[in-house]
N, C-alpha and C positions, 0 to 999 in steps of 0.2 A: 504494500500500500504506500505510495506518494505520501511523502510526508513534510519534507520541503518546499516552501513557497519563497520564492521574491517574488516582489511590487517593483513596477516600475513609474515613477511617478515624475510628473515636472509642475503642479499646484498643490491647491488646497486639500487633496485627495480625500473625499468623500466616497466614492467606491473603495479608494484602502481604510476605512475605520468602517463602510458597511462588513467588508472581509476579516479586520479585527474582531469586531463587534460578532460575529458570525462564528469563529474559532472560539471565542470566549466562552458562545453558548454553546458549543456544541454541533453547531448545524453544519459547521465545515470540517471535516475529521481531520486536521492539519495544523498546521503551525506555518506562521511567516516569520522565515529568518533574519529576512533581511529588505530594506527599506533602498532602491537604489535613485535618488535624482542626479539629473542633471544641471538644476538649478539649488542653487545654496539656500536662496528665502521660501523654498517651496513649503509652505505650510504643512503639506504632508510631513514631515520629518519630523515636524514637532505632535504628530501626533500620534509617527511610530516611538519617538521617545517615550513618548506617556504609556506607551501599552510597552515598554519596555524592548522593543526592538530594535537589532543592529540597524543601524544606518551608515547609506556611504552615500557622498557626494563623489559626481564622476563630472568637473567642469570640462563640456569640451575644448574652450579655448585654447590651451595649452598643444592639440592634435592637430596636425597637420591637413587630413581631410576625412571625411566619415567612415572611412573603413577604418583606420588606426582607432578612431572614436572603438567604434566598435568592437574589436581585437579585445581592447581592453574591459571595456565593458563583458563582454561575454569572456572575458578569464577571471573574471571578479565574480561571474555569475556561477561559472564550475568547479571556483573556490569554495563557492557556499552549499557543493555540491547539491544543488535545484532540484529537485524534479521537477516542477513549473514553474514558469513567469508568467505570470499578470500584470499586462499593461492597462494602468488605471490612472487614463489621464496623461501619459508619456509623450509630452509633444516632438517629438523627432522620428522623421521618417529612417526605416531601418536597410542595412546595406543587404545585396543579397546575401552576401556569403554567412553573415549575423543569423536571418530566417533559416539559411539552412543548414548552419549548426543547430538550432536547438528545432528543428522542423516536429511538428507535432505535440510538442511541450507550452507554447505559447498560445494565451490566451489574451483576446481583448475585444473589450465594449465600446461601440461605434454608436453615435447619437440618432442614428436612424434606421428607418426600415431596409436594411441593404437586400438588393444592390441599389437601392435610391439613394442618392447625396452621397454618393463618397467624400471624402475630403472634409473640407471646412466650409464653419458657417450654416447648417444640415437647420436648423429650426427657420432660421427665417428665407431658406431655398422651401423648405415644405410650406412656409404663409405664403411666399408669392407663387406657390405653382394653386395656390387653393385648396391642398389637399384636405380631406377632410378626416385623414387620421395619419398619425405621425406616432415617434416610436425610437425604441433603440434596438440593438443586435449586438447577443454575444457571438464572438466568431471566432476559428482557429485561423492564427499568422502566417500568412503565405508572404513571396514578395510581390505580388498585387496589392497596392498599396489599396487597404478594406475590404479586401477582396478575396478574402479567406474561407471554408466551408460557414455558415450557418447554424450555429446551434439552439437558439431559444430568442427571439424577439420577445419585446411587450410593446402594445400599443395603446395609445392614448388619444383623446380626440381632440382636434384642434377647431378651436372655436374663432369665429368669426370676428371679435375685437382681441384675440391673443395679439401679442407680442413676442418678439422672439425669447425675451426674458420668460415673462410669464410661461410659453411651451416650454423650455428648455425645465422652468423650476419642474413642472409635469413629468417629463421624461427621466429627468432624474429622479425621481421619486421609483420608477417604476426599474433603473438601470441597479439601485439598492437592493431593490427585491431578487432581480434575476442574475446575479454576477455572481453572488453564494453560492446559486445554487449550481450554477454551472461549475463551477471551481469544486464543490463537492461532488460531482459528478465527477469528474478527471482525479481527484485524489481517492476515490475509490474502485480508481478502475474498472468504470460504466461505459467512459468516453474514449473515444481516440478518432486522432485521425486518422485514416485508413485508402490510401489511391488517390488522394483530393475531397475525399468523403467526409464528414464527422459521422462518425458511427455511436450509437448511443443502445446499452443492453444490447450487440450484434447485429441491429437493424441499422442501415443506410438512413441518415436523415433526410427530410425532402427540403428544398434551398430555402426553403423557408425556415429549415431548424423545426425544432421538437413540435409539434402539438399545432403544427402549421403547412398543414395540406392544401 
């Protein structure tokens, strides 16, 4: 059983204290060892310190260009001997050779219904297309940048005076509930990737992830 977690974080990291908060109670059969930013003030860190968790700051400035970045970061990551990384919040796009060293061990939550809105900005791309439901996506890291299988969306409806704030507060409410759960699913060896696939209990997920036909 997976029992190792890093975070990879560059804010306030609100999905790594929903994942603390989750190990604490029990609903995540794991432990996170370690707390990795890229930025020094990222409010995450002060609130893996609180829950008692190594943290490292990894500034990239200091590197030459993103794969050197990388290198290091992923030998700091198999220092802490990982079995997963969860990116929760990690603003930097990753190099290929990075994805495919840890290929199928990495997890991350995408502010939308993917494959709608890759990238940035994904709340207020869903007000002006008019959608009338918006949402987030746990997914496994490929190097298609958000582009990775599908394992579990939540959606939420987007109402006609929202705001991008206002949706975004919404969605995240909904990105706390489901990033747990997906994360205990992979530490107890339910999930994997499999061919480009997320397989979940043996069965082939459909691109919409779990419970989403």
């Amino acid at each position: 059983m997976a029992g190792n977690i890093v975070v990879l974080i560059s804010g306030s990291g609100t999905n790594l204290q929903a994942i603390i908060d989750a190990c604490y109670e029990g609903r995540v059969n794991a432990s996170i060892c370690t707390v990795i930013s890229n930025k020094a003030e990222a409010y995450g860190l002060e609130r893996a310190a609180q829950a008692g968790i190594h943290t490292v700051v990894l500034d990239p400035k200091p590197y030459t260009d993103r794969e050197t970045y990388d290198q290091a970061l992923g030998d700091i990551i198999e220092q802490q001997q990982a079995d997963l990384i969860v990116m929760a919040g990690f603003m930097r796009i990753l190099s290929e050779p990075f994805v495919q060293r840890f290929s199928g061990k990495m997890l991350n939550i995408h502010p939308s219904l993917l494959p709608k809105y890759q990238g940035l900005h994904t709340h207020q791309r869903a007000i002006d297309a008019g959608d009338q439901e918006h949402g987030c996506s746990v997914h496994f890291v490929t190097p298609e940048l958000d582009g990775g299988p599908v394992i579990l969306q939540a959606k939420v409806p987007v109402f006609s005076e929202d705001n991008a704030n206002q949706l975004a507060a919404r969605v995240q409410v909904q990105e706390h509930a489901i990033y747990p759960v997906v994360v205990n699913w992979f530490v107890e060896q339910r999930l994997l990737m499999q061919q480009g696939k997320a397989v979940l209990d043996g069965h082939i997920l459909p691109s919409g992830g779990y419970a989403n036909n």
